[in-house]
VOSEMI-972939 format. One line per field, with one value per atom (N, C-alpha, C): y, x, z; residue number from 0; residue in three letters. Coordinates in pm, 1 decimal, m for minus. Example, Ala and Ser with C-alpha at 12.3 -4.5 7.8 and 13.67 -1.06 7.14 Angstrom:
c2	c(m569.0,m450.0,m330.0,m225.0,m106.0,3.0)
c1	c(1319.0,1230.0,1320.0,1285.0,1367.0,1290.0)
c3	c(780.0,780.0,780.0,708.0,714.0,787.0)
k	c(0,0,0,1,1,1)
r	c(ALA,ALA,ALA,SER,SER,SER)
***
This chain:
c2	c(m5268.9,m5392.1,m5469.0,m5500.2,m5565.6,m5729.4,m5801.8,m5937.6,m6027.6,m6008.2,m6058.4,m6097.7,m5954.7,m5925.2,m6009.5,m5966.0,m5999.2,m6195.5,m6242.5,m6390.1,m6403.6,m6394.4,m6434.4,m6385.5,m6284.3,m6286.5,m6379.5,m6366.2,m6555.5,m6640.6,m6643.3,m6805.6,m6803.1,m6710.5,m6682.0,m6714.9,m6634.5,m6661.6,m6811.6,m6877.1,m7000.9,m7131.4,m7084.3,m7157.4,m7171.2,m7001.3,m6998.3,m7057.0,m7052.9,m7083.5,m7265.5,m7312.5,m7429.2,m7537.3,m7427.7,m7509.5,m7480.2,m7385.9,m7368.3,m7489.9,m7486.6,m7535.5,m7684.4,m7758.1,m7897.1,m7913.6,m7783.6,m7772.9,m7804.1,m7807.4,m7828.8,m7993.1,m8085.6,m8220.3,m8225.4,m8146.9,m8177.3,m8248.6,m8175.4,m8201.2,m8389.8,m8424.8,m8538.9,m8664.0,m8590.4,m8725.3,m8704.4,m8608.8,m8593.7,m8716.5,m8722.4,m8805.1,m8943.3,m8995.9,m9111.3,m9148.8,m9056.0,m9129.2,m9068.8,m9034.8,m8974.6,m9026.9,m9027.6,m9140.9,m9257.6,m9305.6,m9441.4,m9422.4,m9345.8,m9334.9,m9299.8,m9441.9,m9417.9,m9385.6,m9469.1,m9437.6,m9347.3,m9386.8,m9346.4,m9318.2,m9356.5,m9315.2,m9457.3,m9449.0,m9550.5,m9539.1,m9669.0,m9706.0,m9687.3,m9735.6,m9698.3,m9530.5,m9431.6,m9274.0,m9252.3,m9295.9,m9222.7,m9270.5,m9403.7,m9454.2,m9377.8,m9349.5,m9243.8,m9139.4,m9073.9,m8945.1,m8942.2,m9046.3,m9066.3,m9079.7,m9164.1,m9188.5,m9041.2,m8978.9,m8827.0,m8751.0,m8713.1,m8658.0,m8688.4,m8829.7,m8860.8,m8813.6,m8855.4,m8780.6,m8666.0,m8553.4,m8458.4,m8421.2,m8494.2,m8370.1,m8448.7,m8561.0,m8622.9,m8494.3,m8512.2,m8402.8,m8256.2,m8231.7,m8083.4,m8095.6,m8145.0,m8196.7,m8226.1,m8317.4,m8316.6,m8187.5,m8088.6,m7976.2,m7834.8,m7914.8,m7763.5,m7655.7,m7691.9,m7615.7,m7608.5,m7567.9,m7531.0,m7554.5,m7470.1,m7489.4,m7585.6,m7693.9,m7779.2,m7899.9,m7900.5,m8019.2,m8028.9,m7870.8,m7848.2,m7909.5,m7831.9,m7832.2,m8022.9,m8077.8,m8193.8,m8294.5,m8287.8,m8336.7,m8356.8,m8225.7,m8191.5,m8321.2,m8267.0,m8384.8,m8542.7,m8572.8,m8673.3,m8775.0,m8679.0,m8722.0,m8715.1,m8618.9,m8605.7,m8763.4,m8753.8,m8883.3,m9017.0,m9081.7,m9159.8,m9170.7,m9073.4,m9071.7,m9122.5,m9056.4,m9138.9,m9274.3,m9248.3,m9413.9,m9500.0,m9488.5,m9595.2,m9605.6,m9523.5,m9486.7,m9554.4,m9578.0,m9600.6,m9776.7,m9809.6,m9954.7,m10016.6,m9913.4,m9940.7,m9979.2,m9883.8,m9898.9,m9925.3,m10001.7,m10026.6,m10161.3,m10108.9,m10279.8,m10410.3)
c1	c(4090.1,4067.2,3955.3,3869.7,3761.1,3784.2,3680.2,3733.4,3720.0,3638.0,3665.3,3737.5,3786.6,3930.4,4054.0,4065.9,4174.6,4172.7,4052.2,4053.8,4060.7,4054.4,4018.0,4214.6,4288.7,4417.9,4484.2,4449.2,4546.5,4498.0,4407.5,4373.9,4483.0,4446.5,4541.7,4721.5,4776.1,4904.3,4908.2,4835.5,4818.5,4854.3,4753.0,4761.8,4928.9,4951.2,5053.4,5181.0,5201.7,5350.0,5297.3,5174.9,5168.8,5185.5,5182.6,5273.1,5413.4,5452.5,5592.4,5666.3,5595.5,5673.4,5716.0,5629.1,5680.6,5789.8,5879.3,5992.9,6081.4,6058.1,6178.6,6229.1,6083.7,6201.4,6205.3,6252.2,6339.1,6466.2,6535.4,6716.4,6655.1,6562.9,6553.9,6531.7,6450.4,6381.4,6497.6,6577.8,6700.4,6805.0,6811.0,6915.1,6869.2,6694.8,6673.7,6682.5,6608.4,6598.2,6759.2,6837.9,6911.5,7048.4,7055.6,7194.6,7121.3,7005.1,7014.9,7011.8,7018.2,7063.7,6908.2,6912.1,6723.5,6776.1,6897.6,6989.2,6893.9,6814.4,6797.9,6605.5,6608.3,6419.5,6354.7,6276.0,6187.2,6074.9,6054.1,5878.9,5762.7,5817.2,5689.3,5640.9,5728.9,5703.6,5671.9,5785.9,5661.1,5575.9,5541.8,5400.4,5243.9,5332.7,5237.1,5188.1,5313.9,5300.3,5256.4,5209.4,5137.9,4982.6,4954.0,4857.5,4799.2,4851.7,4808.0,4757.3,4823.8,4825.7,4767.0,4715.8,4600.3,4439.4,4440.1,4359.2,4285.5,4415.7,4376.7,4343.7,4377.0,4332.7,4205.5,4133.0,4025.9,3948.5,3968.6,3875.9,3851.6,4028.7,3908.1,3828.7,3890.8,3789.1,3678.8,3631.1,3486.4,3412.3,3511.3,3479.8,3482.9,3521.2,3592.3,3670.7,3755.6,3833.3,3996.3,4018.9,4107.2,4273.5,4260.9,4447.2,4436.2,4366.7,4407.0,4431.4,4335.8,4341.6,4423.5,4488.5,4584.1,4719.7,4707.8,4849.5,4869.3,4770.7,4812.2,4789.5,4752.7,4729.5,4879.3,4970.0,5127.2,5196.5,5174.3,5251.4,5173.9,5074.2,5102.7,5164.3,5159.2,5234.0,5421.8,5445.4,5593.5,5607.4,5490.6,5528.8,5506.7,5411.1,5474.0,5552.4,5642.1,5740.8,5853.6,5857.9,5972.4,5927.3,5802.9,5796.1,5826.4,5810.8,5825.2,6000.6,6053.2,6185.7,6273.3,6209.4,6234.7,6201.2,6132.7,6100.2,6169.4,6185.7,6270.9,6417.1,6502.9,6607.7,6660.7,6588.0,6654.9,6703.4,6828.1,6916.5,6919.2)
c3	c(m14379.0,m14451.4,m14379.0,m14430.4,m14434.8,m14363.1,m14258.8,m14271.0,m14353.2,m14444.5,m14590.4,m14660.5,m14682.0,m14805.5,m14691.2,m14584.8,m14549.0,m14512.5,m14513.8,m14498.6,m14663.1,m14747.1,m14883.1,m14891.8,m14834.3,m14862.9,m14846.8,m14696.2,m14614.8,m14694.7,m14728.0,m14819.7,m14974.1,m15034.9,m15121.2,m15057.5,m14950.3,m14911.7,m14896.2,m14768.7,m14763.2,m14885.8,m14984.0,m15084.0,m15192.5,m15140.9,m15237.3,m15173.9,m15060.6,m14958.4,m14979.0,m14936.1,m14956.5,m15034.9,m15184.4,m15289.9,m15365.7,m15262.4,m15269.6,m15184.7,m15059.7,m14988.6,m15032.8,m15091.2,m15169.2,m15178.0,m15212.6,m15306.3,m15214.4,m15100.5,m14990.6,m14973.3,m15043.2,m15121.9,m15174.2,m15266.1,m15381.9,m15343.9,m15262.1,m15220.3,m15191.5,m15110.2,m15076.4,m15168.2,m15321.0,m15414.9,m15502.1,m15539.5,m15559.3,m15526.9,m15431.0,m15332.9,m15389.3,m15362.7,m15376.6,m15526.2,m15618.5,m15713.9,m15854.8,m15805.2,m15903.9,m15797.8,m15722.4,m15662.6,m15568.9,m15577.8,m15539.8,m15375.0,m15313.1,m15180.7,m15077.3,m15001.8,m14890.7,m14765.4,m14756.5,m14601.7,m14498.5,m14370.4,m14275.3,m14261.9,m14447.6,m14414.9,m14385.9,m14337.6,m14295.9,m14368.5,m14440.2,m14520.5,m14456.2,m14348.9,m14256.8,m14217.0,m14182.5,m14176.5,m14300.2,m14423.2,m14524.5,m14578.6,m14552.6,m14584.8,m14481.8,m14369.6,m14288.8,m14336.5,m14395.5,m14475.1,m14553.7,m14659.5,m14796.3,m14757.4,m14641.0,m14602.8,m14562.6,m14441.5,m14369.6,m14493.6,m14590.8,m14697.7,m14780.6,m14800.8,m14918.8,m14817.5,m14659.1,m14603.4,m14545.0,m14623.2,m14594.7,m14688.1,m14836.2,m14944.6,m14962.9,m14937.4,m14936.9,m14855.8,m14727.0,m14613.6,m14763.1,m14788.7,m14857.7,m14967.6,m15061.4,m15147.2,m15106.1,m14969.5,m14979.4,m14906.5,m14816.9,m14790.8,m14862.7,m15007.7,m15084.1,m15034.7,m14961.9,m14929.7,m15001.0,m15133.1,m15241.9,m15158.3,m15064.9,m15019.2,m14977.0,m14876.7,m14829.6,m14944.6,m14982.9,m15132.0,m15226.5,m15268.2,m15361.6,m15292.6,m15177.7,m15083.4,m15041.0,m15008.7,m14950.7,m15086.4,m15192.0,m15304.2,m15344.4,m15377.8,m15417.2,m15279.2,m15176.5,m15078.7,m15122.1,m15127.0,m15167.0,m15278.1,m15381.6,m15486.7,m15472.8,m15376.2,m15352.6,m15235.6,m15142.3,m15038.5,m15144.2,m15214.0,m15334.5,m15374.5,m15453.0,m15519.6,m15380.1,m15277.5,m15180.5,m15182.1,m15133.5,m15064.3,m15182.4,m15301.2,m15398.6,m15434.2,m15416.2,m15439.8,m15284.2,m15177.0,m15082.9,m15077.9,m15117.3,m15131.9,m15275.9,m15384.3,m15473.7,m15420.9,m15375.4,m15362.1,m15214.5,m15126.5,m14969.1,m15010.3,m14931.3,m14970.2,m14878.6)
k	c(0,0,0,1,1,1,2,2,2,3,3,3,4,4,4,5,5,5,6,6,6,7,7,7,8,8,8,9,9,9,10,10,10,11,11,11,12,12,12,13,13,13,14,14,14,15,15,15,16,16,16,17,17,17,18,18,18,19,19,19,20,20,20,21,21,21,22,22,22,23,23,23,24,24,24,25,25,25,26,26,26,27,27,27,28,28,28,29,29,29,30,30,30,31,31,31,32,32,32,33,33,33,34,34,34,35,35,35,36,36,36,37,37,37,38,38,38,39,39,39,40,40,40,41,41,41,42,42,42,43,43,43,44,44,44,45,45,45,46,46,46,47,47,47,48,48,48,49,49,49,50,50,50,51,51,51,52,52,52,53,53,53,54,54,54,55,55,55,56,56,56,57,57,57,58,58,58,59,59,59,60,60,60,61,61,61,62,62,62,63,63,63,64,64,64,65,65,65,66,66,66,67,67,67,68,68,68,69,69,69,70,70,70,71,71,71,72,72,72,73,73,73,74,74,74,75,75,75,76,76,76,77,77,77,78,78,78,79,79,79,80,80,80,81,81,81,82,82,82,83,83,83,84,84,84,85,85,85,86,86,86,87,87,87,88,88,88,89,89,89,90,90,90)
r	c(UNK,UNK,UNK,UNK,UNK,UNK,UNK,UNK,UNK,UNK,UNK,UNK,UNK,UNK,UNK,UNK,UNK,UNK,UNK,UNK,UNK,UNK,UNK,UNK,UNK,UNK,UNK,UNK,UNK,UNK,UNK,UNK,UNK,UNK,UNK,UNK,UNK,UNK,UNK,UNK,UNK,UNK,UNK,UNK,UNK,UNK,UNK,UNK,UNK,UNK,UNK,UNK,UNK,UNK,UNK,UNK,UNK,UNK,UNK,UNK,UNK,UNK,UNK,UNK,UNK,UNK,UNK,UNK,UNK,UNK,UNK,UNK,UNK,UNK,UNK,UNK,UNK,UNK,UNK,UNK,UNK,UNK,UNK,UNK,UNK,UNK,UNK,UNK,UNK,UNK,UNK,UNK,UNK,UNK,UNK,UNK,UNK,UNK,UNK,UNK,UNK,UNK,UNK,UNK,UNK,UNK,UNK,UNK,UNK,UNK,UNK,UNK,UNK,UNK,UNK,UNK,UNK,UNK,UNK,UNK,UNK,UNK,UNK,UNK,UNK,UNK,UNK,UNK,UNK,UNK,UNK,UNK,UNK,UNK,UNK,UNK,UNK,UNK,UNK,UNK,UNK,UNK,UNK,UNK,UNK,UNK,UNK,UNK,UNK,UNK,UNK,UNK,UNK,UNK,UNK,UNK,UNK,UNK,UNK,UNK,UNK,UNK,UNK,UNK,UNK,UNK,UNK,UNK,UNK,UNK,UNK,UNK,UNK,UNK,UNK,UNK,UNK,UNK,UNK,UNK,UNK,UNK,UNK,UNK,UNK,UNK,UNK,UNK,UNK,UNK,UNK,UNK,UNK,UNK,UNK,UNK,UNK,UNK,UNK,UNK,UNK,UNK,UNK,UNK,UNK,UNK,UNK,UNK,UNK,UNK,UNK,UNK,UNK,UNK,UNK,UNK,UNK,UNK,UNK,UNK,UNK,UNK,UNK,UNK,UNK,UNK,UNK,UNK,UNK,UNK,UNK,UNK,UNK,UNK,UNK,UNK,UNK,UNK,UNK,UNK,UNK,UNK,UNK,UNK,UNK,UNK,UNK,UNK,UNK,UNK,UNK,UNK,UNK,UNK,UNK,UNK,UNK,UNK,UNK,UNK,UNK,UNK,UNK,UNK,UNK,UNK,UNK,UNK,UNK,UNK,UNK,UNK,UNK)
***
C-alpha cells in the first residue's frame, strides 16, 4: 500500500469514527432535554466545549481539511444543544 492510499484511508476512517462518535451524547441530551435533568454539568465546561469546537471547525474550514470541520461542526451543534438545555433547565 502506497502512502497515499493509505493516508487518504485514515482520513476516510478518521472522518467516519468522528461522526460516529457524536453519538456517545446522546445518553446525555437525552437526560437533559427529555427528563429535565443538568445535575452536575457546569455552563461554564460546556460553554468551553462549544467554544473549542466552533474553533476547530473554523481552523478546517479555512484549511480545508473535511474531518476536522465535519467532525467538530457535529460537536458543536451537540455542545449547543447542552449548553442551551443546561441554562434552560438549572434550578
Amino acid at each position: 500500500m502506497t502512502r497515499e492510499i493509505a493516508k487518504k484511508n485514515l482520513e476516510r476512517a478518521v472522518t467516519l469514527f468522528g461522526l460516529v462518535s457524536p453519538m456517545t451524547a446522546a445518553p446525555q441530551l437525552y437526560q437533559i432535554w427529555a427528563q429535565h435533568q443538568v445535575g452536575g454539568l457546569s455552563s461554564v465546561t460546556v460553554g468551553s466545549a462549544l467554544f473549542m469546537s466552533l474553533l476547530w471547525t473554523t481552523y478546517g474550514l479555512l484549511n480545508r481539511q473535511a474531518p476536522i470541520w465535519m467532525v467538530n461542526g457535529v460537536w458543536a451543534g451537540l455542545n449547543g444543544a447542552t449548553l442551551v438545555g443546561v441554562l434552560q433547565f438549572a434550578a
